[in-house]
C-alpha positions as CSV (number, residue, x, y, z in Angstrom):
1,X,100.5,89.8,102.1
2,X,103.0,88.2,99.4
3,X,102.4,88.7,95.9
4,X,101.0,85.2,95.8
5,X,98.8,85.7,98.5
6,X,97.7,89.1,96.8
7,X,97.0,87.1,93.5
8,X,94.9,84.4,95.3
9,X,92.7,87.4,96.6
10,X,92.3,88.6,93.4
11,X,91.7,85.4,91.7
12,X,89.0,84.0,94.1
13,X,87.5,86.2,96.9
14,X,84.6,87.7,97.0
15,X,84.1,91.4,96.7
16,X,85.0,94.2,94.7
17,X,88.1,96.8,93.9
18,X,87.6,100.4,95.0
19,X,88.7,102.9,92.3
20,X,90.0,105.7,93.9
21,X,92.1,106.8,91.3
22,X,91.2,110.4,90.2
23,X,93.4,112.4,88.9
24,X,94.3,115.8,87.9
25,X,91.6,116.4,85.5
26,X,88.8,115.0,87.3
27,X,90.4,116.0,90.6
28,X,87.9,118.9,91.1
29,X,84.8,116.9,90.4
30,X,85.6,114.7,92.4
31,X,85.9,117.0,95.4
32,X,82.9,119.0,94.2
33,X,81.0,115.3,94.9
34,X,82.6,115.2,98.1
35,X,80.7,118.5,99.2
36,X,84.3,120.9,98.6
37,X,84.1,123.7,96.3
38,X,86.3,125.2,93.8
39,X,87.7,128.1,95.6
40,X,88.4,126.0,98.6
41,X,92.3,125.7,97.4
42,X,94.4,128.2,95.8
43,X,97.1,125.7,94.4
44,X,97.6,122.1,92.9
45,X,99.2,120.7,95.9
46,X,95.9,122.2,98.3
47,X,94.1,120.3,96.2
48,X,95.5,117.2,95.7
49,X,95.7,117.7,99.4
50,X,92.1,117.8,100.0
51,X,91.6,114.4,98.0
52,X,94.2,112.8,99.6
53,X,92.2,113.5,102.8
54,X,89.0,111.8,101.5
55,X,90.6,108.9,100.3
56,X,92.5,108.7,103.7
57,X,89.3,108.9,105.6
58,X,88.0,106.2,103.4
59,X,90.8,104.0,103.9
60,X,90.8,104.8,107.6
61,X,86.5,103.8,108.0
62,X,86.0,100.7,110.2
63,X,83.7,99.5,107.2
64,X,86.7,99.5,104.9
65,X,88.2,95.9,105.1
66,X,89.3,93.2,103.4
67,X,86.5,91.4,103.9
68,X,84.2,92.5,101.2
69,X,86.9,95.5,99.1
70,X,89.3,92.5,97.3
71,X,91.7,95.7,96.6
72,X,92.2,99.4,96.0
73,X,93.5,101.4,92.7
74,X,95.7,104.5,93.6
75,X,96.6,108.1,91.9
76,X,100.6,108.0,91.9
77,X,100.2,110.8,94.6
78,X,98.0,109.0,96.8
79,X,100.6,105.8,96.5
80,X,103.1,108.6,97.7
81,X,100.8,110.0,100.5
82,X,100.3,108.7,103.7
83,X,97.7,107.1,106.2
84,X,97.7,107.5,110.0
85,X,101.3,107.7,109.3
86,X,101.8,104.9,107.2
87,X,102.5,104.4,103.1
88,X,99.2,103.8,101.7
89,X,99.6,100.8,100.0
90,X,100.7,99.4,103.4
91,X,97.9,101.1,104.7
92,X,95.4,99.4,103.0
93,X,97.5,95.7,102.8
94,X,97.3,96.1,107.0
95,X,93.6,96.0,105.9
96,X,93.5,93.4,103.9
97,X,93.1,95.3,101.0
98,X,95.3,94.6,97.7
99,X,97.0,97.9,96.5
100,X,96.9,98.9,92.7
101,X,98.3,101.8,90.9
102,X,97.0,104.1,88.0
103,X,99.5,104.4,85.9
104,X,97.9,106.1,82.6
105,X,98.7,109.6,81.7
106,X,95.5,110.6,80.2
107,X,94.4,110.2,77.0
108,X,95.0,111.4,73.3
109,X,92.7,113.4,71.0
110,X,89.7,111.3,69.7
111,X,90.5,109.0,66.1
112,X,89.2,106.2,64.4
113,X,86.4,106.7,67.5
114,X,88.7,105.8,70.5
115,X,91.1,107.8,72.8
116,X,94.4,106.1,72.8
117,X,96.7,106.5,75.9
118,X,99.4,109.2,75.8
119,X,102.3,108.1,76.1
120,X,104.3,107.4,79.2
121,X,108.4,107.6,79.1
122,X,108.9,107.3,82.8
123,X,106.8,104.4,83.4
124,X,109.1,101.9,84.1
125,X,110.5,103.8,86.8
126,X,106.9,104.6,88.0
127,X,106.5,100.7,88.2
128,X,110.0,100.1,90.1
129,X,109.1,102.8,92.2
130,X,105.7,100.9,93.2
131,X,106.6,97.5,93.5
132,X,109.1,98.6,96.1
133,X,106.0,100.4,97.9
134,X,104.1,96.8,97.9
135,X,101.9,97.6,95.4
136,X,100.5,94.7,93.4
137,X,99.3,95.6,90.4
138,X,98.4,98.5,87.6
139,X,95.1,100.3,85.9
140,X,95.6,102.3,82.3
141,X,92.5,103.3,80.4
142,X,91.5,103.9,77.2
143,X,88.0,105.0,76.0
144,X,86.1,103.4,73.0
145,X,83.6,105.9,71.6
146,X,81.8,104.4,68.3
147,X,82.3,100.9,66.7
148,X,85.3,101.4,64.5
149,X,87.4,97.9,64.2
150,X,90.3,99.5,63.7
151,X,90.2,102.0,66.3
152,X,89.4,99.3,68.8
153,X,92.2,97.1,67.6
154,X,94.7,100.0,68.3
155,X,93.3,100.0,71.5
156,X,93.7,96.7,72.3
157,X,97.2,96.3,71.0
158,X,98.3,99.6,72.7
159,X,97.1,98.0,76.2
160,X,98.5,94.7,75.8
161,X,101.7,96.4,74.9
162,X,101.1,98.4,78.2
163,X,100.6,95.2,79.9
164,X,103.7,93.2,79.3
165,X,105.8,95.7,80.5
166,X,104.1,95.4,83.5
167,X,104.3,92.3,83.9
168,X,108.2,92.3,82.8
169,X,108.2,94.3,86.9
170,X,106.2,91.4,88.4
171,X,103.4,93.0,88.6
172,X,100.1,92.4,87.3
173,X,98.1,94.8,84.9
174,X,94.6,95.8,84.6
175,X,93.4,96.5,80.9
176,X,90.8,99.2,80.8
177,X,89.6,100.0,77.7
178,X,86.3,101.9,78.2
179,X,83.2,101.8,76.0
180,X,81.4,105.0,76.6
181,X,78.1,103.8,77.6
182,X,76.6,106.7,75.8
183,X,77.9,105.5,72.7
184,X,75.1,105.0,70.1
185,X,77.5,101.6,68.8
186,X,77.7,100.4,72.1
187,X,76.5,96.7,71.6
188,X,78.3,96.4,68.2
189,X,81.8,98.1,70.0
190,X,81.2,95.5,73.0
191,X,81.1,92.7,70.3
192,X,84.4,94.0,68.2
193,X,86.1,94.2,71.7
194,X,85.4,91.0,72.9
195,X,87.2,89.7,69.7
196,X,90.2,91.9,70.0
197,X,90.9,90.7,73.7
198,X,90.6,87.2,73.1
199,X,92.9,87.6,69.9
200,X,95.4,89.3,72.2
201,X,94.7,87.2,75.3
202,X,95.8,83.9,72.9
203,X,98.6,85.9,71.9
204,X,100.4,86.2,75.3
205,X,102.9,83.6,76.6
206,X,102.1,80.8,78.7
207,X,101.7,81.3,82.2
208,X,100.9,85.2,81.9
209,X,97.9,86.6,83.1
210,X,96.2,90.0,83.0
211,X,93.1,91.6,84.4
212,X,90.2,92.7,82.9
213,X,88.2,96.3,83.7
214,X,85.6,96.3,81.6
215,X,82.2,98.8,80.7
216,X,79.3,96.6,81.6
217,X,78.0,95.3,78.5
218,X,74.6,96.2,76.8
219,X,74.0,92.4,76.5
220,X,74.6,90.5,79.6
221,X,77.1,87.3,79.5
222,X,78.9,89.1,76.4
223,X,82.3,89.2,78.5
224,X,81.4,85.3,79.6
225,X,84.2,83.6,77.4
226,X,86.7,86.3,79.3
227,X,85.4,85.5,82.6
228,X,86.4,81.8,81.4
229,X,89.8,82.7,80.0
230,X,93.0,80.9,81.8
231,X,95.1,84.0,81.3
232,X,92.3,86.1,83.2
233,X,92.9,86.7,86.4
234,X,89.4,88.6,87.2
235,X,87.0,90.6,85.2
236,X,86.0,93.7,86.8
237,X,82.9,96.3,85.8
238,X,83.6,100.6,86.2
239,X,80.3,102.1,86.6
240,X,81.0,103.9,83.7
241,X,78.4,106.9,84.7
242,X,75.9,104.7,86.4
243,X,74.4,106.0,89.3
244,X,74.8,103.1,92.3
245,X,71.5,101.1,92.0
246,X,71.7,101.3,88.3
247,X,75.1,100.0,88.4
248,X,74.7,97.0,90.9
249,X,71.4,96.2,89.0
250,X,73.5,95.4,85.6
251,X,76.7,94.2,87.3
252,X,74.3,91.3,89.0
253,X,73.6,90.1,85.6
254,X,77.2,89.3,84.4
255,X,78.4,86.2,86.2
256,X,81.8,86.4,87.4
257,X,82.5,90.0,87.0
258,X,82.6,91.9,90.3
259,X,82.9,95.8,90.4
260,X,85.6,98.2,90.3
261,X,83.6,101.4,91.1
262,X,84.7,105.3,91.7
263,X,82.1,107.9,91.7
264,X,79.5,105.0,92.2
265,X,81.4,104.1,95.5
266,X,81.6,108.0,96.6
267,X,79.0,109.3,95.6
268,X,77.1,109.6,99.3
269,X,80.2,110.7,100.7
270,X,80.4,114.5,102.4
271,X,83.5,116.1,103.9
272,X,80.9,117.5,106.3
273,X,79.8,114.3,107.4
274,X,80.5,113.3,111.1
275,X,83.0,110.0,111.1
276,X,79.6,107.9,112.1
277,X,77.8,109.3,109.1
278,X,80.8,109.3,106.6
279,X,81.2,105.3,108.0
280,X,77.5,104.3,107.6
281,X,76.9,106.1,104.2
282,X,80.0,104.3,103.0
283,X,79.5,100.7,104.6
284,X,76.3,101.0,103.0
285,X,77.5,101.8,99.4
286,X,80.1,98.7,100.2
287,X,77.2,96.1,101.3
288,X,75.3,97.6,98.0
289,X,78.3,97.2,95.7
290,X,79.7,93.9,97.5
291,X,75.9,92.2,96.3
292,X,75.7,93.2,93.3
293,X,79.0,92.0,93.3
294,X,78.4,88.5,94.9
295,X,74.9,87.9,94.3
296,X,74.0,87.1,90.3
297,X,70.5,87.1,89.2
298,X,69.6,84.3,87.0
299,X,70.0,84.4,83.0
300,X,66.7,84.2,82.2
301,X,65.8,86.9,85.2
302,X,68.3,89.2,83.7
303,X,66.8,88.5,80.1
């Protein structure tokens, strides 16, 4: 796929992004869902080793196409890694599957009620490095914890700074700044983020785009006039802590928005699966995902 072939998948197909993005942090959880314990490595590179081999066996399932996952976010390592023998991202464009990368570093200390991104000196060669891999786009996240305008204003700047650069490689960026669903402000910080984004979204030059990855919001249709924007290329949802049912349910109330799931996409996976349970417990998290995805409920249903 060319990078405008990759865009018009993005922009108008139907089905969702799989995050498979974890990273060093969350690393062990992640394999603790997967049925691996801690203990089952003795280094960093054994267990970054061990995720790789999940996501490779995801990427590898017959149920795993382009026909219903639109594209794929990467860990920097899992870019680097291999499947079956070939580069990831080519991997998963043989599928079908648009490649992004995770580019964040983490984040800072809480202030002002967010979590700003740390900073990140080497990412333009990060992003060189990628685009020559085929990859298509980035993810960098932030987290919004209470309703404080000005923290969610330095959030918003910080990713829209974030974003041009990306987009100065060609590449197209996916702003993620979080609200923590368990936040007590939540419907008030979804209203002061909506504003912020559309401040910054008129701000950007003519003929840029960005994407959108979005907490679902406590009020369905709140992220509507986004969904609507002509420098949005797509709005997608994270689960944000949702169990799977939970998180399809609200996703299918927000028109236009389709999902970018992690731990709602893995979370019936088992390393001791056999390949035909590991494939049918994830084709059935993809048909789940893929609806709630694809088939909105009406506004007055979702009311």
């Amino acid at each position: 796929m060319e990078f405008s072939e990759m865009t018009a998948k993005i922009a108008g197909g139907n089905g969702f992004i799989a995050a498979l993005d974890q990273s060093g942090g969350s690393t062990p959880k992640a394999l603790k869902g997967y049925g691996i314990e801690e203990g089952a490595w003795s280094t960093e590179e054994e267990m970054f080793g061990l995720i790789h081999q999940m996501r490779a066996r995801i990427i590898s399932s017959p149920s795993f196409t382009g026909d219903k996952v639109l594209g794929a976010i990467l860990f920097e390592r899992t870019m680097d890694g291999e499947v079956n023998g070939i580069p990831t991202p080519q991997a998963l464009i043989a599928k079908g599957v648009v490649p992004f990368i995770k580019v964040d570093k983490g984040l800072e200390d809480e202030a002002n009620g967010v979590q700003l991104m740390k900073p990140m000196p080497t990412l333009d060669a990060l992003l060189e490095r990628s685009k020559a891999l085929g990859v298509f786009g980035t993810k960098e996240r932030s987290v919004i914890n209470s309703a404080n305008a000005e923290g969610i204003a330095a959030v918003v700047k910080q990713q829209f700074e974030i974003a041009a650069q990306v987009i100065s490689h060609g590449m197209m960026p996916i702003v993620e700044p979080e609200v923590n669903i368990k936040s007590a402000t939540r419907a008030e910080c979804d209203k002061i983020l909506l504003a912020e984004i559309l401040k910054n979204l008129d701000a950007l030059p003519e003929g840029q785009q960005v994407m959108l990855k979005l907490s679902l919001p406590i009020v369905p249709g709140t992220f509507d006039p986004l969904v609507s924007h002509p420098k949005v290329l797509r709005v997608v949802a994270l689960s944000g802590g949702y169990e799977r049912p939970e998180a399809c349910a609200e996703l299918a109330k927000n028109k236009g928005i389709i999902a970018s799931f992690s731990r709602a996409l893995l979370q019936d996976l088992r390393s001791q699966m056999s390949d035909a349970e590991f494939d049918a417990a994830l084709s059935d998290a993809i048909d789940e995902i893929y609806k709630g995805s694809t088939q909105k409920v009406a506004a007055a249903t979702a009311a």
